[in-house]
N, C-alpha and C positions, 0 to 999 in steps of 0.2 A: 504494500500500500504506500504509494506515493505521498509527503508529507505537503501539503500548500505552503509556498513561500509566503512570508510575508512581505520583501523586499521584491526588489525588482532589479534586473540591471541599469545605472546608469542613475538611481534613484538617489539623493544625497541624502543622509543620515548621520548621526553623530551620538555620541553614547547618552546615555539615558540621564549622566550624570555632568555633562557637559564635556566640554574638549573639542577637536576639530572637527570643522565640517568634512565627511569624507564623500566618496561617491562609490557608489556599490560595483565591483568589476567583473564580481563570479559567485555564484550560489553554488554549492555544495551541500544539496536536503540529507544525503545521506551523512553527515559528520554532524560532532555536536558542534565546533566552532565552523559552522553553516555559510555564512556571510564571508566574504573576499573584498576588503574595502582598499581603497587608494586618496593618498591624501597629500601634499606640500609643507614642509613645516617650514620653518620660519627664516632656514638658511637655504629654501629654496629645493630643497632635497624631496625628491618624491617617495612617502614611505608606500609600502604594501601591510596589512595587516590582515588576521584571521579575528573574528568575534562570533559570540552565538546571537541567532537573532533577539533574543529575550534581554540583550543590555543593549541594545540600539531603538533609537525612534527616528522619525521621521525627522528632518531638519527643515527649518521654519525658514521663509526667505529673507530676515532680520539676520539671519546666523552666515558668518563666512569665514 
């Protein structure tokens, strides 16, 4: 049984508890760290990171 994403590719998000805007680059339903996000930080470095869907929300378009 396939699990329904709650993200989507390309969707921006940021953890539940604030931090950077990322943007969603790969889903992976079957891992518990689910979510493939991509983000810039501050010396211009592009990170990659793994999260599970459950500490990410939507990013609001005030957030950058």
């Amino acid at each position: 049984m396939k699990k329904s994403m709650k993200f989507q590719k390309q969707q921006r998000v940021q953890q539940e508890f604030g931090g950077p805007v990322m943007k969603v680059i790969g889903l992976e339903p079957e891992l518990i760290e689910n979510i493939i996000t991509q983000w810039q930080d501050e010396q211009g470095n592009i990170i990659t990171g793994k999260f599970m869907d459950s500490v990410l929300v939507p990013a609001t378009e005030s957030d950058s």
